[in-house]
DRENVO-656148 format. One record per atom (N, C-alpha, C): residue number from 0; residue in three letters; chain; atom name; y, z, x. Coordinates in steps of 0.1 Angstrom, whole numbers, plus 5000, padded with zeros to 4 digits. Atoms other than C-alpha are relative to their C-alpha. Layout:
residues N
   sese   voke   mipa   vexza      Y      Z      X
    NUM    ala      A      CA      Y      Z      X
...
***
This chain:
residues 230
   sese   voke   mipa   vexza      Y      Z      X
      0    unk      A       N   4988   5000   5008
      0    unk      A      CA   5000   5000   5000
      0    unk      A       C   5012   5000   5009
      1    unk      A       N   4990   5001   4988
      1    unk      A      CA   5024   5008   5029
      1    unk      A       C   5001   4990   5004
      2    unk      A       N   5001   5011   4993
      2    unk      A      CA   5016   4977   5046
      2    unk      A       C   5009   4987   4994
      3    unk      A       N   4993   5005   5008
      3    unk      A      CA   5024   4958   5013
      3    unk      A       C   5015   5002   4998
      4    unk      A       N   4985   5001   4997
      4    unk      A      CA   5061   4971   5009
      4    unk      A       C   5002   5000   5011
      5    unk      A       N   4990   5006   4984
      5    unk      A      CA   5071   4965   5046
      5    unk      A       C   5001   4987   5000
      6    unk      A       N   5002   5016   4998
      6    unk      A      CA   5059   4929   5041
      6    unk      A       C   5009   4997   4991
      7    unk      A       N   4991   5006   5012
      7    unk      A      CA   5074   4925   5009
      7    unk      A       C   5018   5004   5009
      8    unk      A       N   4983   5001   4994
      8    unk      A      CA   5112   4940   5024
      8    unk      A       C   5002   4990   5007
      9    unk      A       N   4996   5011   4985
      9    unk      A      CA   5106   4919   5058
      9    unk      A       C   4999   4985   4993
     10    unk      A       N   4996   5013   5006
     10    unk      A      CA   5103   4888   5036
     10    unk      A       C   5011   4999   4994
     11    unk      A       N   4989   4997   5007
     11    unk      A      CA   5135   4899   5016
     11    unk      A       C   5010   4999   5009
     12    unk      A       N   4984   5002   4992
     12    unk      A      CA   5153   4904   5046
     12    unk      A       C   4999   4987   5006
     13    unk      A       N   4999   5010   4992
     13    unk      A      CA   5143   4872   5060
     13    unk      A       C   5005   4991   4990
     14    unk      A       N   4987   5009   5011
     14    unk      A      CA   5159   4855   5027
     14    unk      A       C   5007   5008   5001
     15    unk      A       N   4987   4998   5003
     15    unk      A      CA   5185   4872   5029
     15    unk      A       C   5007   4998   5013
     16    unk      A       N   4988   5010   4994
     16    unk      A      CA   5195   4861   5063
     16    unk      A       C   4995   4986   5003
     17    unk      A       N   5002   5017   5003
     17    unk      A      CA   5182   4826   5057
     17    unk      A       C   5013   4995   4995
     18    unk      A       N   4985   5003   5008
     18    unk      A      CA   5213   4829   5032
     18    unk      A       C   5010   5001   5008
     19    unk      A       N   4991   4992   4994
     19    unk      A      CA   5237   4848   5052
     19    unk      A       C   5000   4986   5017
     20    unk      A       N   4998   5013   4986
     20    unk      A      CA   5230   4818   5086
     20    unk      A       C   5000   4988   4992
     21    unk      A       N   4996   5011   5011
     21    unk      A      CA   5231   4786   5055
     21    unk      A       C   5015   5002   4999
     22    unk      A       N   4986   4998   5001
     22    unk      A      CA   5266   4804   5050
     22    unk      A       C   5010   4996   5009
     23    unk      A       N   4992   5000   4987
     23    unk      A      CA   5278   4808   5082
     23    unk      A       C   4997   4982   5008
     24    unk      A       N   5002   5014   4995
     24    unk      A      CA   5262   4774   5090
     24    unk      A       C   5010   4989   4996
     25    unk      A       N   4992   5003   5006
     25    unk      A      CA   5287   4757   5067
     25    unk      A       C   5013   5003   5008
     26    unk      A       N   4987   4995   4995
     26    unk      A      CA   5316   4774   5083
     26    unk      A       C   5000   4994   5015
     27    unk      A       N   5002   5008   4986
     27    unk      A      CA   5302   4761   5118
     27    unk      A       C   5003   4987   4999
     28    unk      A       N   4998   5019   4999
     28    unk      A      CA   5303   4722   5111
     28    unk      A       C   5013   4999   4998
     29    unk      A       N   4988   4999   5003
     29    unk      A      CA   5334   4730   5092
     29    unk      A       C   5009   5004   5012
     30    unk      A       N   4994   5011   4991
     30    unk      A      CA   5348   4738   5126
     30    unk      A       C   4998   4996   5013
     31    unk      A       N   5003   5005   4988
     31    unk      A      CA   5332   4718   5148
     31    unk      A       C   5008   4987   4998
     32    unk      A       N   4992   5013   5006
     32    unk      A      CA   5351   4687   5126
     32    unk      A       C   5016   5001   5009
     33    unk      A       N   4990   4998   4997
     33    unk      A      CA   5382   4707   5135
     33    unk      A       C   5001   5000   5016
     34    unk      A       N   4998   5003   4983
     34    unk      A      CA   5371   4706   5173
     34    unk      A       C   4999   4988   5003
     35    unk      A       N   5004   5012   4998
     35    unk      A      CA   5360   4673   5174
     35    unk      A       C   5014   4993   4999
     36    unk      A       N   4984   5006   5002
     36    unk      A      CA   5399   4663   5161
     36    unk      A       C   5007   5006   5009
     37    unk      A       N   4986   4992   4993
     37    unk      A      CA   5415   4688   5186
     37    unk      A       C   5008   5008   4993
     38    unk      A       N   4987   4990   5010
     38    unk      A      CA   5427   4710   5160
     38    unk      A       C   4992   5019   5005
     39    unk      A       N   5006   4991   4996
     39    unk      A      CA   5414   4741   5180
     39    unk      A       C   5002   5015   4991
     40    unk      A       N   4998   4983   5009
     40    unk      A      CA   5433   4769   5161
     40    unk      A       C   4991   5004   4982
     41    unk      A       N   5009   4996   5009
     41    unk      A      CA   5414   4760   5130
     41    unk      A       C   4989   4998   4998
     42    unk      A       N   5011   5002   4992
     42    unk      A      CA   5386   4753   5149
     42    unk      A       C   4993   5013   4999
     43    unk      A       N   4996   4989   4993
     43    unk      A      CA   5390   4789   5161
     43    unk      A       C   5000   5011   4984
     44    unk      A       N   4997   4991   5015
     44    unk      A      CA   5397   4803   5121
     44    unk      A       C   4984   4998   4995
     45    unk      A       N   5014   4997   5006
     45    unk      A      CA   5362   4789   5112
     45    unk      A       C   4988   5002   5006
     46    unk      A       N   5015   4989   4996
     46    unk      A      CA   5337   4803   5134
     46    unk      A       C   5003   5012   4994
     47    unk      A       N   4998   4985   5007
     47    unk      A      CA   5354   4834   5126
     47    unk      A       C   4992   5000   4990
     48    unk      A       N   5004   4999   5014
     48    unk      A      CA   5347   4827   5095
     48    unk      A       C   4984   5004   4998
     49    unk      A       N   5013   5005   4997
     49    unk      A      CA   5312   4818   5104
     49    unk      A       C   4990   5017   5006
     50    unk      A       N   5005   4988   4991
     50    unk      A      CA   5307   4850   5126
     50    unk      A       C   5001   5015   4991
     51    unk      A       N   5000   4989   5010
     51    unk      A      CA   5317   4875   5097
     51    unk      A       C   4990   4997   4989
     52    unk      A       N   5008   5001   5008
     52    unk      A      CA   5294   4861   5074
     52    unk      A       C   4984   5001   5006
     53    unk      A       N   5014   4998   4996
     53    unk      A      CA   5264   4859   5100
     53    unk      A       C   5000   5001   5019
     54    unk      A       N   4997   4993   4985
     54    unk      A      CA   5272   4881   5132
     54    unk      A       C   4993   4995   5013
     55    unk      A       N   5009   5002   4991
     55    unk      A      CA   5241   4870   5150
     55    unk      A       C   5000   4984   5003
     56    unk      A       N   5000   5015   4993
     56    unk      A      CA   5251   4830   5153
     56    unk      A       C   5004   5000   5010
     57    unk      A       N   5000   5008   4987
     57    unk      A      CA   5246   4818   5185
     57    unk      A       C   5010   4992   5004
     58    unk      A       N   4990   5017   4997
     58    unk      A      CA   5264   4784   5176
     58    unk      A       C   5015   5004   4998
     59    unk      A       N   4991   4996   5005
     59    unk      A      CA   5290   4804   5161
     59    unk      A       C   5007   5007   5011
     60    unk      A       N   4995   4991   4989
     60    unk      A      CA   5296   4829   5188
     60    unk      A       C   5008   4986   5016
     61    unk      A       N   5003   5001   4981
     61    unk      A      CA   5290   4803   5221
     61    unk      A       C   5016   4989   4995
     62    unk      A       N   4988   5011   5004
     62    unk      A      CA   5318   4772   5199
     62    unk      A       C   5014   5013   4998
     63    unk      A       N   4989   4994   4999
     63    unk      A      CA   5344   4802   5195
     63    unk      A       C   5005   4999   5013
     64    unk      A       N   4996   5002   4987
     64    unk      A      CA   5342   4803   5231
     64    unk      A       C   5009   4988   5006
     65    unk      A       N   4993   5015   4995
     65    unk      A      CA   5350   4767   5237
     65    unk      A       C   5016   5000   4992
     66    unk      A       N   4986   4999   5007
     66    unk      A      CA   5379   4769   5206
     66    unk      A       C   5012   5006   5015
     67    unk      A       N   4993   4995   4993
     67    unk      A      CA   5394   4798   5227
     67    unk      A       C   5005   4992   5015
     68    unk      A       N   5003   5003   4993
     68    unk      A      CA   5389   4783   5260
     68    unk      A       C   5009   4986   5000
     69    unk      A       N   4994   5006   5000
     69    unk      A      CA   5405   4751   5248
     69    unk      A       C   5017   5005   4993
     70    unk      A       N   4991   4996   5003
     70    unk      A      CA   5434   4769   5233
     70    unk      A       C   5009   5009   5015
     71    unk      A       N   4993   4996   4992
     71    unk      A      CA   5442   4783   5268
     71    unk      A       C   4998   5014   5004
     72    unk      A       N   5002   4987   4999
     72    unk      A      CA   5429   4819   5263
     72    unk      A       C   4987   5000   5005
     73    unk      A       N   5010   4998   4994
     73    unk      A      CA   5403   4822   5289
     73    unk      A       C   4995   5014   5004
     74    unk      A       N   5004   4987   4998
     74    unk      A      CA   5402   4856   5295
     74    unk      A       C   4989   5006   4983
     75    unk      A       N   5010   4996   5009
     75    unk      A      CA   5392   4862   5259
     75    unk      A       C   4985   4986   4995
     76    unk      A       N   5011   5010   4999
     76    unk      A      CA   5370   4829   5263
     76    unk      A       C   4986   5004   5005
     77    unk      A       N   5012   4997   4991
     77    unk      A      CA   5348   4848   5288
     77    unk      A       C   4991   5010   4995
     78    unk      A       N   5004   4987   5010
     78    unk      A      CA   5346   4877   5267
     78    unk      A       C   4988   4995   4993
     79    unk      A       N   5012   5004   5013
     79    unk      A      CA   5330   4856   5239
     79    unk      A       C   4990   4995   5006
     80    unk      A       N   5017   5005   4997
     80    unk      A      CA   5304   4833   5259
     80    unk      A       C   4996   5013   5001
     81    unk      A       N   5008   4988   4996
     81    unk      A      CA   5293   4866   5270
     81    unk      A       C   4994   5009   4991
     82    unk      A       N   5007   4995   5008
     82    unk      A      CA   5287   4879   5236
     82    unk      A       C   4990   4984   4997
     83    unk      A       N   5011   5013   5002
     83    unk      A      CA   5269   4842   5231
     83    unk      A       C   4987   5004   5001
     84    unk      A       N   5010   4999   4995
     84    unk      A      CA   5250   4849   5255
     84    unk      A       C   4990   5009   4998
     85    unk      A       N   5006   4986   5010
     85    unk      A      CA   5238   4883   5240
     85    unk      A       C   4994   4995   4987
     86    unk      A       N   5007   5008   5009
     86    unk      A      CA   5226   4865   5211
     86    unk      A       C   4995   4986   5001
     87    unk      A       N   5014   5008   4994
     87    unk      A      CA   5202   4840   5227
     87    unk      A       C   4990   5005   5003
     88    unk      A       N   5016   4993   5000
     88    unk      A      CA   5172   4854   5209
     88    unk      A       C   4992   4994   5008
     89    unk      A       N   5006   5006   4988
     89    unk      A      CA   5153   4830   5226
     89    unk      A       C   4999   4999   5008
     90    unk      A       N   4997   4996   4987
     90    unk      A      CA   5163   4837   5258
     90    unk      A       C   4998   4982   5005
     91    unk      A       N   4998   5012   4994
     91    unk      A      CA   5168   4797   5258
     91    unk      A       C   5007   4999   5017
     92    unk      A       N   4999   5002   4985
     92    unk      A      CA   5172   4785   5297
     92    unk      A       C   5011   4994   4997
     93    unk      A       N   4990   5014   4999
     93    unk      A      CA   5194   4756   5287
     93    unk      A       C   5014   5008   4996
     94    unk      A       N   4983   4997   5010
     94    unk      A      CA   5219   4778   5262
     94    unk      A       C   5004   5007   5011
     95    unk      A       N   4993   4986   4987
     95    unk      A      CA   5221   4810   5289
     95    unk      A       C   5005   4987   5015
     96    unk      A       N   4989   5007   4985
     96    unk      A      CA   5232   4778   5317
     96    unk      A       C   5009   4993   4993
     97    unk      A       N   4985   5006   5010
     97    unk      A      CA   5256   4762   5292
     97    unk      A       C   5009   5014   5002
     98    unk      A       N   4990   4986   5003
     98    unk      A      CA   5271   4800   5288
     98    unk      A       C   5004   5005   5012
     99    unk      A       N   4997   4997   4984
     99    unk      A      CA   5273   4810   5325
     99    unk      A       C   5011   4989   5004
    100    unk      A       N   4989   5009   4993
    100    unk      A      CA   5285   4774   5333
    100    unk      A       C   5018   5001   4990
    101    unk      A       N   4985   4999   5003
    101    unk      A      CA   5316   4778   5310
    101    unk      A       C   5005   5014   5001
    102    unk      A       N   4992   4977   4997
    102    unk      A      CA   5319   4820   5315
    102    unk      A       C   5006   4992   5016
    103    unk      A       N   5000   5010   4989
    103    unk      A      CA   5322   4798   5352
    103    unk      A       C   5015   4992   4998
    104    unk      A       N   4985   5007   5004
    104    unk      A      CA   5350   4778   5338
    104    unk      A       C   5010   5007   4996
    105    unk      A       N   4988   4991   5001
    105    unk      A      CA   5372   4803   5324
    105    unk      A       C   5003   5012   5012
    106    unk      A       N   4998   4989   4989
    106    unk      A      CA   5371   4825   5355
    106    unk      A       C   5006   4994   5011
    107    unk      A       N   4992   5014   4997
    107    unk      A      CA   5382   4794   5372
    107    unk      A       C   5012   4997   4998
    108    unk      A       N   4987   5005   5005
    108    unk      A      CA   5410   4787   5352
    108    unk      A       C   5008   5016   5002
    109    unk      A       N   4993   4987   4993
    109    unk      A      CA   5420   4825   5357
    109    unk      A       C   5003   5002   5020
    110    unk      A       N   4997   4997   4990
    110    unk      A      CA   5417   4818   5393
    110    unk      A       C   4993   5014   5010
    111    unk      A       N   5008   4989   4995
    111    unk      A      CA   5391   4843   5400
    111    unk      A       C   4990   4995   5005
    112    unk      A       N   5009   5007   4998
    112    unk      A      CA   5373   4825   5419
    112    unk      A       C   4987   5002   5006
    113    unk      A       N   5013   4992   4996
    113    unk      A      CA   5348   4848   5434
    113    unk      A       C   4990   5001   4989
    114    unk      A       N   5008   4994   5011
    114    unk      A      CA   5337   4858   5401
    114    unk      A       C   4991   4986   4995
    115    unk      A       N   5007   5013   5006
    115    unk      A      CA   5334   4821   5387
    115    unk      A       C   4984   4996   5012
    116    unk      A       N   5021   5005   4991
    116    unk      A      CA   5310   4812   5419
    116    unk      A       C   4988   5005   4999
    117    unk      A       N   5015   4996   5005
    117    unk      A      CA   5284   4835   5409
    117    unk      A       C   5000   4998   4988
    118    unk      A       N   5001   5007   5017
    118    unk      A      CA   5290   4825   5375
    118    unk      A       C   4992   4983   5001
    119    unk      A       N   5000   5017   4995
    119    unk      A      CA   5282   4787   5389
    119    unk      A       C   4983   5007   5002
    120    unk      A       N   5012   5000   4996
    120    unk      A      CA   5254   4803   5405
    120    unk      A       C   4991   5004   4992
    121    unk      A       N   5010   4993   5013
    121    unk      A      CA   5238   4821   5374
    121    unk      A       C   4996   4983   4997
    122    unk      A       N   5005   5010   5009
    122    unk      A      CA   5239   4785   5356
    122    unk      A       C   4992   4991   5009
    123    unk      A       N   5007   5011   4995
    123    unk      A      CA   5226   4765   5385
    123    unk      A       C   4982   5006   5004
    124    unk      A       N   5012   4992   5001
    124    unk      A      CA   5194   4790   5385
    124    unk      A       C   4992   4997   4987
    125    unk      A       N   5007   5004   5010
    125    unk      A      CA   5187   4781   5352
    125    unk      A       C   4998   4987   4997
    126    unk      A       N   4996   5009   5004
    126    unk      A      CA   5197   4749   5351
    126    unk      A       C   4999   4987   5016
    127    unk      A       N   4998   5003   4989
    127    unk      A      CA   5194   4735   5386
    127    unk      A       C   5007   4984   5006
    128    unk      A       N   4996   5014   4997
    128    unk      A      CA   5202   4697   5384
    128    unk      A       C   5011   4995   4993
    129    unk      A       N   4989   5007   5006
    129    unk      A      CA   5233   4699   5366
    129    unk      A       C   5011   4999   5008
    130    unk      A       N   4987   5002   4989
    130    unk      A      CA   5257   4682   5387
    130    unk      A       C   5010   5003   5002
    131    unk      A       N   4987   4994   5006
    131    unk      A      CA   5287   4692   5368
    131    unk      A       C   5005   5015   5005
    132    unk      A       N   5001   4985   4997
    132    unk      A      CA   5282   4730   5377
    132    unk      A       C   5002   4999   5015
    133    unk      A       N   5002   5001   4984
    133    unk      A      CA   5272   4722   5412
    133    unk      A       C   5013   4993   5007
    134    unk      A       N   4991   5005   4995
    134    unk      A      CA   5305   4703   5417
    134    unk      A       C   5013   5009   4998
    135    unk      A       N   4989   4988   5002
    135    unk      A      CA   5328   4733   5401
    135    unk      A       C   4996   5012   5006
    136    unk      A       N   5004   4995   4998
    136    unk      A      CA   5307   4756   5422
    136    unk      A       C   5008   4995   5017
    137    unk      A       N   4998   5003   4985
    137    unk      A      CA   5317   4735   5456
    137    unk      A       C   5012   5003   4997
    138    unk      A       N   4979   4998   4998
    138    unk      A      CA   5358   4735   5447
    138    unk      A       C   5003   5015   4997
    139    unk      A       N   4995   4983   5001
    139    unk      A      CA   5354   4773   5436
    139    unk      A       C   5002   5005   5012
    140    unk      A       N   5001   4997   4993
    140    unk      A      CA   5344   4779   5466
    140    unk      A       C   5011   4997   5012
    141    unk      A       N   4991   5002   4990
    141    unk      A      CA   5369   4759   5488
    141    unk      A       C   5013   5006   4995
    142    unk      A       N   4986   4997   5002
    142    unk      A      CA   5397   4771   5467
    142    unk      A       C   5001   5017   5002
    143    unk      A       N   4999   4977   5001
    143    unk      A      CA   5385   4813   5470
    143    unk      A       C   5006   5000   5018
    144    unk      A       N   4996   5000   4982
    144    unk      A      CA   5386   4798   5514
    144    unk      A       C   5015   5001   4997
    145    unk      A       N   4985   5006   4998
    145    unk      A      CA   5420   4787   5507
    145    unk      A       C   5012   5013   4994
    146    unk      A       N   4990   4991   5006
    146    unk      A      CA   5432   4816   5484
    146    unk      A       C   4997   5012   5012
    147    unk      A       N   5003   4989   4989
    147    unk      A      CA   5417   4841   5512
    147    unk      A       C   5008   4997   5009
    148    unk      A       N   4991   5002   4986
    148    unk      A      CA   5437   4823   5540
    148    unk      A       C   5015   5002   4999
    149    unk      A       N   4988   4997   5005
    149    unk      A      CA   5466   4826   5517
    149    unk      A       C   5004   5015   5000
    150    unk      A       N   4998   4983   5000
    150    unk      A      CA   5462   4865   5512
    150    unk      A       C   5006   5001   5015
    151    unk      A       N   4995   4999   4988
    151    unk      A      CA   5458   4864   5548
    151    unk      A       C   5011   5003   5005
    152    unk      A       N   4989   5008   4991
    152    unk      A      CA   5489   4848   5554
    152    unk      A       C   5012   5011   4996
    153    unk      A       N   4992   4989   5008
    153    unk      A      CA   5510   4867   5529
    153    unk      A       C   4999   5017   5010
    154    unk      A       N   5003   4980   4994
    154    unk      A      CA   5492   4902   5544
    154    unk      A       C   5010   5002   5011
    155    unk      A       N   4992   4998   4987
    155    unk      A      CA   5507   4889   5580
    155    unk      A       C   5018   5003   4998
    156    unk      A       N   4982   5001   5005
    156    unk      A      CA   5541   4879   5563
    156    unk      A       C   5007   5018   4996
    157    unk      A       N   4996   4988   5006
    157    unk      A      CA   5546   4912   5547
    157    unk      A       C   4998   5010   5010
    158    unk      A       N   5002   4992   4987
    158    unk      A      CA   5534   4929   5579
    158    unk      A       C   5015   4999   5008
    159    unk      A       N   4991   5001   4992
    159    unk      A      CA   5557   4915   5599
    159    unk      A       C   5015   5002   4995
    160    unk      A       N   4988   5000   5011
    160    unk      A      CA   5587   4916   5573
    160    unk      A       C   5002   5016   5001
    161    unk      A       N   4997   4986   5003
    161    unk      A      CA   5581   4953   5572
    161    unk      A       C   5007   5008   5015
    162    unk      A       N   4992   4994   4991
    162    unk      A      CA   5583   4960   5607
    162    unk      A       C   5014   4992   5004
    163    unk      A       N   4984   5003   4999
    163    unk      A      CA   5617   4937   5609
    163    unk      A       C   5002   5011   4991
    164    unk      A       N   4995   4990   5003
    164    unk      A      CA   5625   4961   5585
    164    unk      A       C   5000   5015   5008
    165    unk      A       N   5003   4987   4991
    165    unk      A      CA   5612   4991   5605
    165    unk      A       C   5013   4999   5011
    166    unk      A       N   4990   5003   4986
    166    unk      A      CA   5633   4977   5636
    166    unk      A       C   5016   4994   4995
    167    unk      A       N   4986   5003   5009
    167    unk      A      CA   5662   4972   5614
    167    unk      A       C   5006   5012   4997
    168    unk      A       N   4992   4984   5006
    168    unk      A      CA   5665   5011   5601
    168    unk      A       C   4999   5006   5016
    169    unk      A       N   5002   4999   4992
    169    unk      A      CA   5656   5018   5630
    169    unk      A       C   5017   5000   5009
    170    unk      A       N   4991   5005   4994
    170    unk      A      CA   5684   5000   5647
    170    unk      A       C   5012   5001   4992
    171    unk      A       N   4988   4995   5007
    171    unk      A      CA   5710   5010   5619
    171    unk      A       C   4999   5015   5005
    172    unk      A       N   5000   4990   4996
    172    unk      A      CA   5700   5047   5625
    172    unk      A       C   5008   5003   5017
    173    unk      A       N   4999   4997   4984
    173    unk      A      CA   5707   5043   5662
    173    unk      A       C   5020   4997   4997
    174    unk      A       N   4985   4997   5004
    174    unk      A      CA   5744   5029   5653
    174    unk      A       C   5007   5008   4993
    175    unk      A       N   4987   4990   5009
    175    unk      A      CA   5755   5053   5627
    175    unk      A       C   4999   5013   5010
    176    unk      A       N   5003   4988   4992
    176    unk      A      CA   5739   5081   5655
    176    unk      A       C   5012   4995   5009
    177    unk      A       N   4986   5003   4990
    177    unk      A      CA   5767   5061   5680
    177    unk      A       C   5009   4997   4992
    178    unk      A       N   4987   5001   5005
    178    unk      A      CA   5793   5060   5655
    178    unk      A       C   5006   5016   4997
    179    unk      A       N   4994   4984   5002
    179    unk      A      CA   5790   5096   5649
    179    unk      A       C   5001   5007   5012
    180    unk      A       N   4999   4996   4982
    180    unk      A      CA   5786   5103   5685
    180    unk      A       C   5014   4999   5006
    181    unk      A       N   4984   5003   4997
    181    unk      A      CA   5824   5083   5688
    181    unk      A       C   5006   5010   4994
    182    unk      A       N   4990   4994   5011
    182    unk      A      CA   5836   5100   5657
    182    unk      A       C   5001   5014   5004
    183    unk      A       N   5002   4986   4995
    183    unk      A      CA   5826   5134   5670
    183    unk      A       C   5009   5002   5013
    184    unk      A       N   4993   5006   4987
    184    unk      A      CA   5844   5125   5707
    184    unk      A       C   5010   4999   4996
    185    unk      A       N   4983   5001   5002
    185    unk      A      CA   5877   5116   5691
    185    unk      A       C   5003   5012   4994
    186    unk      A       N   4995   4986   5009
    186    unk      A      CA   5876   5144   5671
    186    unk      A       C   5004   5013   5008
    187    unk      A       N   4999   4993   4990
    187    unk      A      CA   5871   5165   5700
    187    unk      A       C   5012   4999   5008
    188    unk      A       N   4995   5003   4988
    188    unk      A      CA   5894   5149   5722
    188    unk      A       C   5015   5005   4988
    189    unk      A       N   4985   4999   5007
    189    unk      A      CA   5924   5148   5693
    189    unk      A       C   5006   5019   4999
    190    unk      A       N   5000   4980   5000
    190    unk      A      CA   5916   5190   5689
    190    unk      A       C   5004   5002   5013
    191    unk      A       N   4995   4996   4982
    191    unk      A      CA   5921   5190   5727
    191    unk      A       C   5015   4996   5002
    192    unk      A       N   4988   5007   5001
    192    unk      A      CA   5953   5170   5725
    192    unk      A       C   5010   5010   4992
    193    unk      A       N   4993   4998   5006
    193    unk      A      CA   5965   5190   5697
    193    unk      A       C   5003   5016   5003
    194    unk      A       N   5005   4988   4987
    194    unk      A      CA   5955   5223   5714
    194    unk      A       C   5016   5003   5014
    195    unk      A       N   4993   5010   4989
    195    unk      A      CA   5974   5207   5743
    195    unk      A       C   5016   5003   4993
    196    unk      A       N   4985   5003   5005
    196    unk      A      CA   6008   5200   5724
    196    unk      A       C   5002   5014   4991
    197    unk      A       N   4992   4990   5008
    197    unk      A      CA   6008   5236   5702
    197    unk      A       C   4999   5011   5016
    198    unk      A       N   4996   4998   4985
    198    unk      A      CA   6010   5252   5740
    198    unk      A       C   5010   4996   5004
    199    unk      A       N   4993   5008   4986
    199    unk      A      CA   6030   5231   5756
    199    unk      A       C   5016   5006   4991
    200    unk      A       N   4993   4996   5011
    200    unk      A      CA   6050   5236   5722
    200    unk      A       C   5009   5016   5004
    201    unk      A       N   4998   4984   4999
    201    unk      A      CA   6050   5277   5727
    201    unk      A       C   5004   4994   5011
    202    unk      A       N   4995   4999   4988
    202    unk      A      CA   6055   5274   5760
    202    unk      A       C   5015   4993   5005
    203    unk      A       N   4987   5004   5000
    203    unk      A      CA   6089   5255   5757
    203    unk      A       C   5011   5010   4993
    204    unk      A       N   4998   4990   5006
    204    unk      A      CA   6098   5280   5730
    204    unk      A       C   5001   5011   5004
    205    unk      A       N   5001   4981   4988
    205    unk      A      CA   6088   5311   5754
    205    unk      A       C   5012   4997   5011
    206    unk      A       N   4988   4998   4986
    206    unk      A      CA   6114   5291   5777
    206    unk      A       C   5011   4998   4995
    207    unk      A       N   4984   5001   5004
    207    unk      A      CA   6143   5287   5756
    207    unk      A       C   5004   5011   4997
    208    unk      A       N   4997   4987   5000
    208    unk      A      CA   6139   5320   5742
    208    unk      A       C   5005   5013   5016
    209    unk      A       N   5001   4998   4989
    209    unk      A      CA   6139   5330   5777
    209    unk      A       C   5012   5001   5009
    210    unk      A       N   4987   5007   4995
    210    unk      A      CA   6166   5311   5786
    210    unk      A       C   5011   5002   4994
    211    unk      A       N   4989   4997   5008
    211    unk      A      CA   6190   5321   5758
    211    unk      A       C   4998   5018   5008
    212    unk      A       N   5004   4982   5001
    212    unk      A      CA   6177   5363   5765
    212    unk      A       C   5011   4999   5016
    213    unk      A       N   4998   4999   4989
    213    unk      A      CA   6190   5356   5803
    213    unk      A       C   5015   4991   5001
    214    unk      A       N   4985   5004   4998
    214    unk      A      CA   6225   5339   5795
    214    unk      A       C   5003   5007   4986
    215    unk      A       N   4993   4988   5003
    215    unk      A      CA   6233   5366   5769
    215    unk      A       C   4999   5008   5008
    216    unk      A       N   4999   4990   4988
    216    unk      A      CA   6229   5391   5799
    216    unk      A       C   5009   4997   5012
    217    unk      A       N   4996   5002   4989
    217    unk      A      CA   6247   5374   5821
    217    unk      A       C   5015   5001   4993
    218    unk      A       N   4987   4999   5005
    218    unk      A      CA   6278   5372   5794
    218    unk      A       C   5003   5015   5002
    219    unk      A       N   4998   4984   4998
    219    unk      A      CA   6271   5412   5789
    219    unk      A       C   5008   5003   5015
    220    unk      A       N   4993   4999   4984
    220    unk      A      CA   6277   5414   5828
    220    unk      A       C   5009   4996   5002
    221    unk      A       N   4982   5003   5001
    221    unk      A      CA   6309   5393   5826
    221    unk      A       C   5008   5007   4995
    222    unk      A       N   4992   4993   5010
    222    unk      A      CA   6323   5410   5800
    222    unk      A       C   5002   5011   5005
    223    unk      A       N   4999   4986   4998
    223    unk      A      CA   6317   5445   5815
    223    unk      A       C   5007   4997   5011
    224    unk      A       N   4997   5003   4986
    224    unk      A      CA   6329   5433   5849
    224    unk      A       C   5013   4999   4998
    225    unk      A       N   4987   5001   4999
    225    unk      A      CA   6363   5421   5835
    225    unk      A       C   5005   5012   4991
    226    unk      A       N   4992   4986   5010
    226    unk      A      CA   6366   5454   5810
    226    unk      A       C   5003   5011   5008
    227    unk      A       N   4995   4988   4996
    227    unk      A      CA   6366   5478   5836
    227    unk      A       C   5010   5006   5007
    228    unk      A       N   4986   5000   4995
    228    unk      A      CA   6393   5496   5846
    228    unk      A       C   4999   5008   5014
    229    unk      A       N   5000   4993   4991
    229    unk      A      CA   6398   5505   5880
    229    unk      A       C   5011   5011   5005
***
């Protein structure tokens, strides 16, 4: 009796996603028409469509990819083959190197080219004689040499940019240390100067006073000289 209802559900659920992939099947052609014209965004609206009615499409998941992909959003392109690829019950050879080789191509178009080359290399493992792969596998590779020689280059540039800068503060530090070095020196020398002249100052003042104190005494002494009486 057990045996009987599990068989009976597991036939229920297999019409019921017979219906549920007939649905979503519909929504797939519908837009593969719209890829086939280049109309990508509503290309792109009916997998959707396709993928809420029957989560587990393959065709539905791996053509969103391409939609996206041709719309220029590779980052979320790579995303999706990658759920594709997760839904390749069959563990098809051909679909998982179709999915690698374009996860491959958007990683590419990001410029990540490390990543895309083993992406090249997943598909050419499964797929080994596809030329197409093996030919966006050779330019990944010359362009990751080329972007590495560029780091390189940059690394040195910025190296050496820093130490001009280094030997630049460096070499301002050292002049504002001899401008303060001057500035300090005059300052000193004007204090000495000024030093110098409130002296010289007093000391002309200690001789006038000096000078007046010693010709009123000499008038005193006139004066008494002619007042006295002999």
């Amino acid at each position: 009796m057990m045996k009987k209802n599990i068989f009976i559900i597991l036939i229920f659920s297999l019409i019921f996603l017979n219906v549920q992939a007939q649905k979503g099947a519909k929504d797939v052609r519908e837009g593969n028409r719209f890829y086939k014209n280049e109309n990508f965004t509503e290309a792109d609206v009916s997998y959707r469509k396709a993928l809420d009615k029957n989560a587990a499409s393959f065709e539905a998941s791996f053509n969103l990819g391409n939609a996206l992909y041709k719309q220029g959003k590779y980052k979320e392109a790579a995303v999706q083959f990658a759920k594709a690829d997760s839904l390749n019950a069959t563990n098809d050879a051909e679909r998982r190197a179709a999915v690698q080789h374009n996860i491959g191509n958007s990683q590419f178009k990001l410029q990540d080219y490390e990543k895309s080359i083993q992406s090249y290399k997943n598909a050419l493992k499964l797929d080994p004689k596809n030329d197409e792969t093996r030919y966006n596998l050779a330019l990944a590779q010359a362009l990751l040499k080329k972007q590495q020689g560029q780091n390189d280059k940059n690394k040195d540039d910025n190296q050496n940019k820093n130490n001009q800068n280094q030997q630049q503060q460096q070499q301002n530090q050292q002049d504002n240390d001899q401008n303060k070095n001057q500035q300090q020196r005059q300052q000193n020398q004007m204090s000495e100067e000024n030093a110098k002249q409130i002296l010289d100052a007093s000391l002309q003042d200690e001789k006038e006073v000096q000078n007046r104190v010693n010709e009123n005494r000499q008038k005193q002494m006139k004066k008494r000289s002619v007042e006295k009486n002999w």
